[in-house]
Structures are given as structure tokens and as C-alpha cells.
C-alpha positions, 0 to 999 in steps of 0.5 A: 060476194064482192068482186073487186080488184084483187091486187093484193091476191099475190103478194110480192115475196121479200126474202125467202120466208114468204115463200114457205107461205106461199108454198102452203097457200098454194097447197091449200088452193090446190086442195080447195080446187080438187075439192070443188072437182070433187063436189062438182062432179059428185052426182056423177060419181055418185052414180057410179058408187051409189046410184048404180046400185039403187035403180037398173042398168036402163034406168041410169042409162036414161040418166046418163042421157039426159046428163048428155044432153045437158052439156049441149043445152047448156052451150046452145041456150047460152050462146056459150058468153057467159064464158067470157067472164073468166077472160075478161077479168084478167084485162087491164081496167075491167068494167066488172059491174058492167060486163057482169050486167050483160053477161045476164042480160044477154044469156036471158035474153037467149035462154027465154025464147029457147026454153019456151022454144023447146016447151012449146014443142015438148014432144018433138024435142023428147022424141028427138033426145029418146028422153020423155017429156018430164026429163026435157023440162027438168033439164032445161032447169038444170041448166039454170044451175050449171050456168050459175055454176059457171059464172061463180067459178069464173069469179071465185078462180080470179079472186083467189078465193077457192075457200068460198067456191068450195064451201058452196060448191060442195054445199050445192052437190051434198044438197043434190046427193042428199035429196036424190038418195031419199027421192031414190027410197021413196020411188019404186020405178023410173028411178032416173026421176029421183036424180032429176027432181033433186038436182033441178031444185037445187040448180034453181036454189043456186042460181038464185043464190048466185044472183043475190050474192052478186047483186052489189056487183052488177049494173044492169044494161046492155053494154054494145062494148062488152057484148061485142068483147064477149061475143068475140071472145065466146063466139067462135068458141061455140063450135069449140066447146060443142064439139068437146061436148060430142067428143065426151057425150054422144057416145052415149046418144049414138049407143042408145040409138044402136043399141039401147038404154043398157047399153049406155048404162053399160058404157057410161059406168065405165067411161064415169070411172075411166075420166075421174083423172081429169078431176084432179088435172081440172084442179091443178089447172084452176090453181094455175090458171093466175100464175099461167096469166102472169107467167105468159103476160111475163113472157116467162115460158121456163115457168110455162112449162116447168108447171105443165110438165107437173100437171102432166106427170099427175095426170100420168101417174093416175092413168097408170093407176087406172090402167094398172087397177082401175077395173079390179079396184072398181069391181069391187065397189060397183054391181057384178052386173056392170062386170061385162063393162069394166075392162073399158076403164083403162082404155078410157083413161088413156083417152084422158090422157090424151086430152090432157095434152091438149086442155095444157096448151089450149089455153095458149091458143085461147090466150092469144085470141085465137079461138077459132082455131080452137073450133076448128080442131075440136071440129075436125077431131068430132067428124072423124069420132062420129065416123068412126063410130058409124063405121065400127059400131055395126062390127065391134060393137058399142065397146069401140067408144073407147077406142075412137075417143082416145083416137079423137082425143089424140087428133086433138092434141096433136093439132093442137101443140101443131097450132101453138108451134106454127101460129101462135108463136109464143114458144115451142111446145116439146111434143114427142115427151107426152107422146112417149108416155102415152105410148108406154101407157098404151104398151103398159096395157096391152102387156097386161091385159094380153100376158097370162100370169099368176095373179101373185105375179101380175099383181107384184108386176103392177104395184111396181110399175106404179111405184116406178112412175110415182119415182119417176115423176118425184122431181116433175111434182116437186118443181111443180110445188116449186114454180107456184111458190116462186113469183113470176118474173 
């Protein structure tokens, strides 16, 4: 697992029969990717075919908790460097052996104290989470693993070497499923427990994995230089990625607060489903993430935006799906005693939608260095969520989670496409085409959940409004297919 530099990752195309290669390379990546979303979020969506039907509705809201917390754990006890990798590989005469070596030493150096932090004061913490205290050790082990994760992708995108990463990636998450499944057998209460103790073991086997696999890559020190660029780069991202946390997660905190454990277990069903569609647009974004860095380094925005418009013509054809079947397709395939929650699946959906927009010209602003602004977005959208929430919970009920959140989603990406526009200044970003499809999508809703029909009918309405925006998008997707094949100029 040698990282070097990969300037053969992309060959130059002579003629046309390299592009047919390169159209097949391309499809494979994206087939690896979308496998590694797959196996990276196989516990969760274990929990909704799988675990849902092995332990009750408290039990996997405990679970879902606990995976709350995780995200916040893992930005706070790292200070969020290790994501500095992933952007500095791409500069020119990178020191990898070095920035490598202090990416670990730093993120030890903070992880240490804080985990001892939090064991050292185990019970003020489980009553802070409303977890027990087992649960809050585990996690902190969990955590171990994701960082790992992290760090393996970042390298394994660069290198263009989606084969290895989803091999592992998968490895990794069958382990977890497998151990979890029979730990669920064995255990007759307090189920969440068999999830727990699985993925814990594993994160520890993976991260040593990881280690050893790199130890050829790494020079060990503490390099002021590369902290300093970490830190500049990682820093002002802290609040960024916090808040994207709040945004996703802690609708869950404040419901079990409000209003219980099944609840959450209720809500987290429904929103694990709802966002299944980002797995596929997360895919397409690491495919892309090379060619993105060298159509912009290019100047090459035509390209930019051709291979936006694709990723977003998926990600609108499968919230159409979602909204179109997901509640009665996922009726089928979970407990009746989630039924009460289903209906938020297509609203959730839309809220990913909505992000969609913004993880597409994020990156602009990540790419021109300008995090903070980033911060300040994901700020400003999680106060107004958290507001809401205060607001409309005591009159509508934990339901209205899906509602503020497509709201929270839908300031986000309009602030930021406002951002790329006004202050990044590479091009100008066309906003009103995503906000007409998620306006039709919207509409798409409301006429069907509101519009008492025959089922025949409704159901005939439905397959052709799917097959109508599969036709729509034919050209979008073909012309994605095609700027990856074609080399940046």
C-alpha cells in the first residue's frame, strides 16, 4: 500500500481507440466507488433490512444514537487534520512520507488526552449522550476506524486505485455484519450491544491494518510546515463539518430528548432510507474528484459543469424514485411496526437532493482555499435547523425533522452556489435548473400524496413519471460518461 506519485493514473489519449479504455476504466471506478458507498454504509443499511427486525424499536434507537455521536467524536477528537491529506496530495512536489507522519503524530497527539478525557469522566459523559457507559467506551474505539477509514480513502482516490479500496472496504464492513448478525443471535436484550462490540473489533483490526500497510510511507516527526498546511486547510473546516454533522445527526439527540428512544428508532428508519441516494452521488464524486482537480487546475469549467449536471441528473432520478416508491417498496422490506414512519422517506429525500447541490460546488470553495466560508454556511444553516426544531417539535411533533432538514439543506446550497458566484470567482454557477427540479419534485409529492386515485392509476401515474425522468436525463448521463472519457484540456 505504497503511495507514490501516480503520474501514470491517467494516460494521455493518442487517437480514439484510448477513449473506449478509458470510457471502461471509467465505469469500472465508478462501479468500485459505488461499491465502497455500498460496503461503507453497510451497517447502516444493515439496520434497516436487518437489524430492524432483530431487536426493538428502543433498541436501534439507542443504536442510531450512539452512530450520532460517532460523527461528532470523530471531528472533535481529531481536530478534523486528517482530512488534509485528500487536498494536499494534489499539490505539486508533495512530501507524502512527511505530511503522512504527522498526520498520525498530531491526531494521537489529540485523540490520547481526549479519550482519556472522556474515560476518566465516563458517567458524566453517558449522562450528557443519554447512552450507557459501555456504549461510550465503544465508541471511542469505533472512532479509531473511521479515522483509518478516512485516511485509506483519501489515498486510494488519488492513486486511482478503487480496486484495493473496495476490496478492503467491503472486507471491513462483511466482517462487522457477520459478527454483529451472530452477536445478535447470541444476545436476548440490549441488543444495540451486538452492533456495538462487532464494529468496535473490527475498527481496531482495520486500523492496525492500515498502519502497517503505510508503515513503508511514513516518516515519523513532526513536520511545523505540514501541520501548519493541515491545520490551515483542516481548521477552519472544523465548524464545516460539525455542523454537517448537527445537520444529518442531531435530529436524533433532540428527538430522543423530546421524545424517546422509539421515537428516534422511528425516525432514524426513515431518514436511513430517505438518504440511501447520496450513496450513489458520493460514488460519482470520488470518481470525479481527479478529473474535477484537473479540469479546474485547467481552467476547463465547460468540463466542470457538463460532469455536474451528470451527477445531478442521477441523484434527481433516484429522489424521484424515492419519492415515487420508496414508502411502499420499503413496506414491504422492513417491520409493519416502522409503518407509522414510512411517509418520511420521500420527504427526506428531497432534503438530499437539496445537499446535492451544495456537496457539487462546495468543492469550488474548498478548491480555492476558502473554507471558512464553508464554516460559515454550515453555521448559519444548523442554528436556523436547531431553531426550527425547538419551535416546531412541541406542535407537530418529531416528524417535522424532515421538513427543517430539507429547509436546512436548501439554505445551504443556496448560500453556497451564492459564495461560488460572488467570491470565489472562477465561474458562474446556474442555480435556477436545480431549483426547478427540486421544485417539481416537491410538487411531484405533494400531488401524490394528497390525490385520492385508484391504485391501477396512481401506480401507472408513477411508473410513467419515473420512466419520463430516466428520458429526460438520457442525454445529462451520456455526456457525463463522456467528459470522463475525454481528457482535460
Amino acid at each position: 500500500m505504497q503511495i507514490q506519485r501516480n503520474t501514470a493514473a491517467a494516460p494521455p489519449v493518442e487517437g480514439n481507440e484510448a477513449t473506449p479504455r478509458k470510457g471502461l476504466l471509467m465505469l469500472q471506478h465508478l462501479v468500485n466507488h459505488i461499491g465502497v458507498a455500498v460496503a461503507s454504509k453497510l451497517v447502516p443499511v444493515a439496520s434497516i433490512f436487518l437489524y430492524s427486525h432483530m431487536m426493538s424499536i428502543s433498541d436501534y434507537g439507542v443504536l442510531n444514537l450512539s452512530a450520532s455521536y460517532l460523527w461528532i467524536l470523530g471531528i472533535v477528537m481529531t481536530v478534523n487534520l486528517h482530512t488534509g491529506i485528500g487536498r494536499y496530495v494534489y499539490t505539486q512536489d508533495a512530501d507524502y512520507a512527511g505530511f503522512l507522519g504527522t498526520t498520525f503524530v498530531a491526531v494521537g497527539a489529540i485523540y490520547i488526552p481526549l479519550a482519556a478525557v472522556i474515560l476518566f469522566n465516563l458517567d458524566t459523559f453517558a449522562g450528557w449522550m443519554a447512552l450507557p457507559r459501555q456504549v461510550v467506551v465503544l465508541m471511542l474505539l469505533v472512532v479509531t476506524g473511521a479515522i483509518a477509514e478516512s485516511i485509506f480513502t483519501q489515498i486510494s482516490i488519488y492513486r486511482q486505485d478503487s480496486n484495493r479500496l473496495v476490496r478492503c472496504i467491503s472486507v471491513k464492513a462483511v466482517a462487522t455484519l457477520s459478527l454483529s448478525t451472530g452477536l445478535l443471535l447470541l444476545l436476548n436484550t440490549e441488543k444495540y450491544y451486538a452492533v456495538l462490540y462487532a464494529d468496535a473489533g473490527i475498527s481496531i483490526c482495520f486500523m492496525l491494518w492500515v498502519l502497517y500497510g503505510l508503515r513503508r510511507d511514513i516518516r515519523v516527526g513532526l513536520h511545523w510546515a505540514h501541520l501548519k498546511y493541515m491545520a490551515n486547510y483542516a481548521v477552519p473546516m472544523i465548524p464545516y463539518m460539525l455542523c454537517l454533522t448537527l445537520l444529518s445527526q442531531f435530529d436524533r439527540v433532540m428527538i430522543d430528548r423530546f421524545f424517546g428512544k422509539e421515537a428516534t428508532g422511528l425516525y432514524s428508519l426513515s431518514y436511513n432510507v430517505g438518504v440511501l441516494m447520496l450513496m450513489v452521488v458520493t460514488a460519482l464524486l470520488n470518481v470525479f474528484t481527479p478529473s474535477f482537480f484537473a479540469a479546474v487546475n485547467n481552467r476547463d469549467y465547460a468540463r466542470v459543469l457538463k460532469e455536474a449536471d451528470g451527477v445531478f441528473a442521477l441523484a434527481v432520478f433516484a429522489t424521484v424514485f424515492l419519492v415515487l416508491f420508496g414508502e411502499n417498496l420499503f413496506g414491504l422490506l422492513v417491520p409493519t411496526k416502522y409503518d407509522s414512519a414510512l411517509d418520511l422517506i420521500p420527504v427526506v429525500a428531497i432534503g438530499g437532493l437539496c445537499l446535492v447541490v451544495f456537496q457539487l460546488w462546495a468543492r469550488l470553495v474548498a478548491y480555492a482555499n476558502k473554507t471558512y466560508l464553508l464554516s460559515l454556511i454550515a453555521t448559519i444553516a444548523t442554528v436556523l435547523k436547531i431553531c426550527l426544531n425547538l419551535a416546531v417539535f412541541p406542535v407537530l411533533g418529531y416528524k417535522s425533522a424532515a421538513a427543517t432538514t430539507v429547509l436546512g439543506y436548501l439554505l445551504m446550497s443556496l448560500m453556497c452556489v451564492w459564495a461560488v458566484n460572488t467570491r470565489v470567482g472562477l465561474f458562474k454557477v446556474p442555480l435556477r435548473k436545480h431549483l426547478g427540479y427540486i421544485v417539481a419534485c416537491v410538487a411531484m409529492l405533494v400531488f401524490f400524496s394528497t390525490t385520492p386515485l385508484p391504485v391501477w392509476l396512481m401506480l401507472t401515474l408513477k411508473a410513467a413519471a419515473l420512466v419520463a425522468t430516466g428520458l429526460h436525463f438520457k442525454k445529462q448521463v451520456m455526456t457525463l460518461l463522456l467528459a470522463r472519457s475525454a481528457p482535460s484540456q
